[in-house]
SEFI-491509 format. One record per residue: x, y, z of N, C-alpha, C in turn; residue in three letters. Coordinates in nm, 4 decimals, decimal comma. Example, Ala and Ser with C-alpha at 12.3 -4.5 7.8 and 13.67 -1.06 7.14 Angstrom:
2
+----------+----------+----------+----------+----------+----------+----------+----------+----------+-----+
!     n.px !     n.py !     n.pz !    ca.px !    ca.py !    ca.pz !     c.px !     c.py !     c.pz ! res !
+----------+----------+----------+----------+----------+----------+----------+----------+----------+-----+
!   1,3190 !  -0,5690 !   0,7800 !   1,2300 !  -0,4500 !   0,7800 !   1,3200 !  -0,3300 !   0,7800 ! ALA !
!   1,2850 !  -0,2250 !   0,7080 !   1,3670 !  -0,1060 !   0,7140 !   1,2900 !   0,0030 !   0,7870 ! SER !
+----------+----------+----------+----------+----------+----------+----------+----------+----------+-----+
end
This chain:
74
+----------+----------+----------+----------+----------+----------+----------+----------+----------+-----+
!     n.px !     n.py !     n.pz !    ca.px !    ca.py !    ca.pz !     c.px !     c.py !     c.pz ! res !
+----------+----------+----------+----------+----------+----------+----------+----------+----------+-----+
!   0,0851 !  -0,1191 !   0,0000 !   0,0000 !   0,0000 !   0,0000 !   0,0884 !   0,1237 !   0,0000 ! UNK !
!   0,0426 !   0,2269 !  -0,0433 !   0,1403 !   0,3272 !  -0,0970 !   0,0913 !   0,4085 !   0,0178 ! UNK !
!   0,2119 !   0,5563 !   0,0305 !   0,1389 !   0,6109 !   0,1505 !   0,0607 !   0,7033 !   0,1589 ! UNK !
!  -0,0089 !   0,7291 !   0,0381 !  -0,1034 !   0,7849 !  -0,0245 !  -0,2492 !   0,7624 !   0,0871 ! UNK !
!  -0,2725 !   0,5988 !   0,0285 !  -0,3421 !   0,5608 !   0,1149 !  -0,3679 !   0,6143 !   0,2426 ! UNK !
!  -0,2519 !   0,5487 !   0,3088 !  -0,2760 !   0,6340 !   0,4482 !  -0,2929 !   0,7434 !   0,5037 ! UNK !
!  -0,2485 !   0,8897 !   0,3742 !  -0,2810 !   0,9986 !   0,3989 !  -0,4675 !   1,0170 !   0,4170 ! UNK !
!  -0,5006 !   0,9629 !   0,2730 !  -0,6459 !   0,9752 !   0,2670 !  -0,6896 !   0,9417 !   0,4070 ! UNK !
!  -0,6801 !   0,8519 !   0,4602 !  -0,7561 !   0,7948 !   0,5814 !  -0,7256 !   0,8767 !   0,7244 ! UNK !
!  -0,6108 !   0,9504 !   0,6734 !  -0,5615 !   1,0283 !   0,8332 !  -0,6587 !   1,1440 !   0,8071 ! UNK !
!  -0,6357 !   1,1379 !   0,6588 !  -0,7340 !   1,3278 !   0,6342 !  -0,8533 !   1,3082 !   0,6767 ! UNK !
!  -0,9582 !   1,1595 !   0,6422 !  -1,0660 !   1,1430 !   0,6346 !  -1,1061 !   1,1288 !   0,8419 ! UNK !
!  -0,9893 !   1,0930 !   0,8613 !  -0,9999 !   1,0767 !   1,0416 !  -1,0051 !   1,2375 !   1,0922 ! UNK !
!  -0,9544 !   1,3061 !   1,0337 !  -0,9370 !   1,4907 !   1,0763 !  -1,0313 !   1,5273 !   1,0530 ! UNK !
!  -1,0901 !   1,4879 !   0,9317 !  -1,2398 !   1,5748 !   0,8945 !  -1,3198 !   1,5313 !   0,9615 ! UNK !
!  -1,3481 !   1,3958 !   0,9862 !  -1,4214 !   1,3589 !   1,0837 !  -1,4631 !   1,3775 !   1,2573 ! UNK !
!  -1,3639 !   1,3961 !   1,2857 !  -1,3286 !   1,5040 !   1,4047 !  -1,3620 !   1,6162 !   1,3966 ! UNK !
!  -1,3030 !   1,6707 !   1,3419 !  -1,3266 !   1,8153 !   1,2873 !  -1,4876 !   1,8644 !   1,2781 ! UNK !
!  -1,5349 !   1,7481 !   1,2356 !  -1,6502 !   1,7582 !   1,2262 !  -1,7585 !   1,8517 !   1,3079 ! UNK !
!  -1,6982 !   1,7900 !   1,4046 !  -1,7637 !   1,8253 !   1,5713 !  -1,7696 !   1,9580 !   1,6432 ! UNK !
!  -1,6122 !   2,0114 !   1,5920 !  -1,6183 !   2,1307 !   1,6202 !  -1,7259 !   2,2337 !   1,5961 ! UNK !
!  -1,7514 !   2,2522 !   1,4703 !  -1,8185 !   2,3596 !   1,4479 !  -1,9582 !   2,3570 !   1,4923 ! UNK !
!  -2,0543 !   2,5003 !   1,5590 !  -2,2172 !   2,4851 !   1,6440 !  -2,2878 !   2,4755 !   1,5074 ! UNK !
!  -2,2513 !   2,5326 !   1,4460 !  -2,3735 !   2,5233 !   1,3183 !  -2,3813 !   2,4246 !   1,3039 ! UNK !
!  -2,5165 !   2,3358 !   1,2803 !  -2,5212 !   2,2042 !   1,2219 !  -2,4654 !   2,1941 !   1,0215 ! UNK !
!  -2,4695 !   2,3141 !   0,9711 !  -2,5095 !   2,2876 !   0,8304 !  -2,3155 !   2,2402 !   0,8399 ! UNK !
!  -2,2387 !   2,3506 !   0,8503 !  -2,1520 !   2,3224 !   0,8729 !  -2,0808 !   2,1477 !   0,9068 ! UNK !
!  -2,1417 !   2,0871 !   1,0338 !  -2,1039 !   2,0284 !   1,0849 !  -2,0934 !   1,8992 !   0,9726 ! UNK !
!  -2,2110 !   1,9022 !   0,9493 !  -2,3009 !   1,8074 !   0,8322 !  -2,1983 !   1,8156 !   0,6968 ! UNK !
!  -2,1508 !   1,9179 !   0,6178 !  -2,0980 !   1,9200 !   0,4994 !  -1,9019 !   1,8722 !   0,5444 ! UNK !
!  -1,8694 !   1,8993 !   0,6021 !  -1,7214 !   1,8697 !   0,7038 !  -1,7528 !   1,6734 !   0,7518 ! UNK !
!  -1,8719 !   1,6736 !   0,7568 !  -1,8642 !   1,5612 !   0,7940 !  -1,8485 !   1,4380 !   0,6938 ! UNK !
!  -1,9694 !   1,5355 !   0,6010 !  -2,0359 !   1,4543 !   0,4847 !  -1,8627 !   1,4146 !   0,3797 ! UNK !
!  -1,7721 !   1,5570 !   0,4057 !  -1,6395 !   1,5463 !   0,3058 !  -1,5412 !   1,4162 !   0,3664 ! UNK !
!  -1,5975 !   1,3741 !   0,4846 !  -1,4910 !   1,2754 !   0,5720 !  -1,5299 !   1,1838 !   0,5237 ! UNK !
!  -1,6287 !   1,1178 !   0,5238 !  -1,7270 !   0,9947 !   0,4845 !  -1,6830 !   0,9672 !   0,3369 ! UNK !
!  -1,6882 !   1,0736 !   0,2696 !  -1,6559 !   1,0791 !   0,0954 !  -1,5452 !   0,9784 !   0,0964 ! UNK !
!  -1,4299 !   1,0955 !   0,1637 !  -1,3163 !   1,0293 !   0,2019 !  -1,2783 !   0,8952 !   0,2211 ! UNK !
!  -1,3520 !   0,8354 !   0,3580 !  -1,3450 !   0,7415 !   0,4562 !  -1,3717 !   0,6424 !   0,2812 ! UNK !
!  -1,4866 !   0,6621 !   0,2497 !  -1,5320 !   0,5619 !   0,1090 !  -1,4304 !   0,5214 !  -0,0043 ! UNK !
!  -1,3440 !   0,6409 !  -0,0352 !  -1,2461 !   0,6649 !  -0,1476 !  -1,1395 !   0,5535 !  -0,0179 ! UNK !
!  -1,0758 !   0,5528 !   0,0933 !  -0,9937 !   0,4836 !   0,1802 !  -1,0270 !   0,3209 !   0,1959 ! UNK !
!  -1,1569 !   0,2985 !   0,1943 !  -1,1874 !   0,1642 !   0,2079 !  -1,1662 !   0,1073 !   0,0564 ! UNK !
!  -1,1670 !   0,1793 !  -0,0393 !  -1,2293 !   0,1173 !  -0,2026 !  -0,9875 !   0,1200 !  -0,1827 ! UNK !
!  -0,9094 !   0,1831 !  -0,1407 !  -0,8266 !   0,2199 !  -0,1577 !  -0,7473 !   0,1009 !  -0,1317 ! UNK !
!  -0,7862 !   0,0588 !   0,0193 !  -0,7266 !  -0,0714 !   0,0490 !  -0,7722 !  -0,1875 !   0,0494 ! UNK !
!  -0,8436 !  -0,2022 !  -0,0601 !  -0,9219 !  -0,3417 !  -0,1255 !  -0,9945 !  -0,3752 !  -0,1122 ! UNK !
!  -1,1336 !  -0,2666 !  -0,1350 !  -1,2653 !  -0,2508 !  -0,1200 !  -1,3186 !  -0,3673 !   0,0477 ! UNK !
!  -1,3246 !  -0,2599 !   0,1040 !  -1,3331 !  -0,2935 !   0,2985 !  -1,4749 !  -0,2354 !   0,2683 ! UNK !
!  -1,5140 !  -0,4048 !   0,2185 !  -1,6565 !  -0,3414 !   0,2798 !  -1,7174 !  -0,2566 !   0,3831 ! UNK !
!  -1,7558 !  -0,3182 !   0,4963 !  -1,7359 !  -0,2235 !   0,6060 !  -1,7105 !  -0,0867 !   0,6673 ! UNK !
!  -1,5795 !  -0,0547 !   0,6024 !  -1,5687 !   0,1244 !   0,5593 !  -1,6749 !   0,1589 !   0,4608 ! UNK !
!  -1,6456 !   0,1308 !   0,3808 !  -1,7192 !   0,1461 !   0,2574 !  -1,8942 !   0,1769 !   0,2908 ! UNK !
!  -1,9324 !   0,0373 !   0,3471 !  -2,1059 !   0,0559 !   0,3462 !  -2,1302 !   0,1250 !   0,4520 ! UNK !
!  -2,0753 !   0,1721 !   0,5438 !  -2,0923 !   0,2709 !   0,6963 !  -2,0852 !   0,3709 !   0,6733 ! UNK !
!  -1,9781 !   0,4276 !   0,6154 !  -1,9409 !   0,5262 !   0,5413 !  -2,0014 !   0,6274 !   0,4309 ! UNK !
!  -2,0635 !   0,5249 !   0,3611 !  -2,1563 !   0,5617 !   0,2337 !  -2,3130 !   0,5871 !   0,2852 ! UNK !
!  -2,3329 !   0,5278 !   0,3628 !  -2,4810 !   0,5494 !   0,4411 !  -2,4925 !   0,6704 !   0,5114 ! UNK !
!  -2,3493 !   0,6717 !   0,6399 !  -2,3671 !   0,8239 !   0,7003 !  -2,3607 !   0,9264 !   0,6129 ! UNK !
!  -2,2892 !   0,9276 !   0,4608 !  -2,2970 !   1,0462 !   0,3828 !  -2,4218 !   0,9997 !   0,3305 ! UNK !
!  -2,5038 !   0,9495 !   0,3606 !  -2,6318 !   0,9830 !   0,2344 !  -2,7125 !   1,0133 !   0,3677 ! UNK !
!  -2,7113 !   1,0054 !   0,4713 !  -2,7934 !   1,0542 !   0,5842 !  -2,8291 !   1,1785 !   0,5749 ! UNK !
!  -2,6435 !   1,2347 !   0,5522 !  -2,6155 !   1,3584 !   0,5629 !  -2,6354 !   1,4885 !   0,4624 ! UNK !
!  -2,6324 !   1,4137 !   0,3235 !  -2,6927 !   1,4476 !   0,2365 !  -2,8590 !   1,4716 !   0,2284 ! UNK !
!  -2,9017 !   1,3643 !   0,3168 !  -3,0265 !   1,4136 !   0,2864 !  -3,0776 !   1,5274 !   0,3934 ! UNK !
!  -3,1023 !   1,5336 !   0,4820 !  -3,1138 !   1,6366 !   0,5899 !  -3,0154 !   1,7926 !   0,5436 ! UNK !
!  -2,8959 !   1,7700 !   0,4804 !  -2,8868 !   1,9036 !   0,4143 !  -2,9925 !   1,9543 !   0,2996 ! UNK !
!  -3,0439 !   1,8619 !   0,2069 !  -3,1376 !   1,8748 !   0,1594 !  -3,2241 !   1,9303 !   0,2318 ! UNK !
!  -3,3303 !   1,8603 !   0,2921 !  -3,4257 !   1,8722 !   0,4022 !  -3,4090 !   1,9901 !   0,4738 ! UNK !
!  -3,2641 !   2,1133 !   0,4900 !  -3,2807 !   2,1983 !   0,5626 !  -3,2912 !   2,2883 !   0,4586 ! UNK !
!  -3,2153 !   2,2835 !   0,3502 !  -3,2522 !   2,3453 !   0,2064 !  -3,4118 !   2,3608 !   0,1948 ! UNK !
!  -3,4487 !   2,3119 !   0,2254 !  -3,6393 !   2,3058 !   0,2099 !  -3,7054 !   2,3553 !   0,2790 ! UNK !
!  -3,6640 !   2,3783 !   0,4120 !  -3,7153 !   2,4461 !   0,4871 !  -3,6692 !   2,5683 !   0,5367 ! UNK !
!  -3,5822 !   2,6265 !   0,4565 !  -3,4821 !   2,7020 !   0,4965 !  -3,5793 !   2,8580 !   0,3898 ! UNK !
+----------+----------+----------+----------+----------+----------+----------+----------+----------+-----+
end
């Protein structure tokens, strides 16, 4: 594995964290949603991990949708 790899997954671990910081939810949600992207591109990276992959891909479509959903009511 190249160390590429492992960058993606440290970045995708920062954003994910990171996440938390910010009070705004919209914020929190799009920082989060970019980790998950990430986390997905990291699992497909080191030989499709399922597991990353389908956890990963679900919390960004959660997150996707409720940004939607605030788009609508916004």
């Amino acid at each position: 594995m190249g160390d590429y790899v492992e960058i993606v997954g440290y970045f995708a671990m920062a954003l994910l964290v990171i996440s938390f910081i910010p009070k705004q939810l919209k914020i929190v949600r799009i920082i989060n949603l970019v980790g998950c992207i990430l986390f997905v591109a990291y699992g497909i990276l080191l030989g499709w991990k399922y597991p990353i992959i389908i956890s990963n891909g679900l919390i960004g479509l959660i997150q996707i949708y409720h940004l939607f959903l605030a788009k609508k009511t916004a």
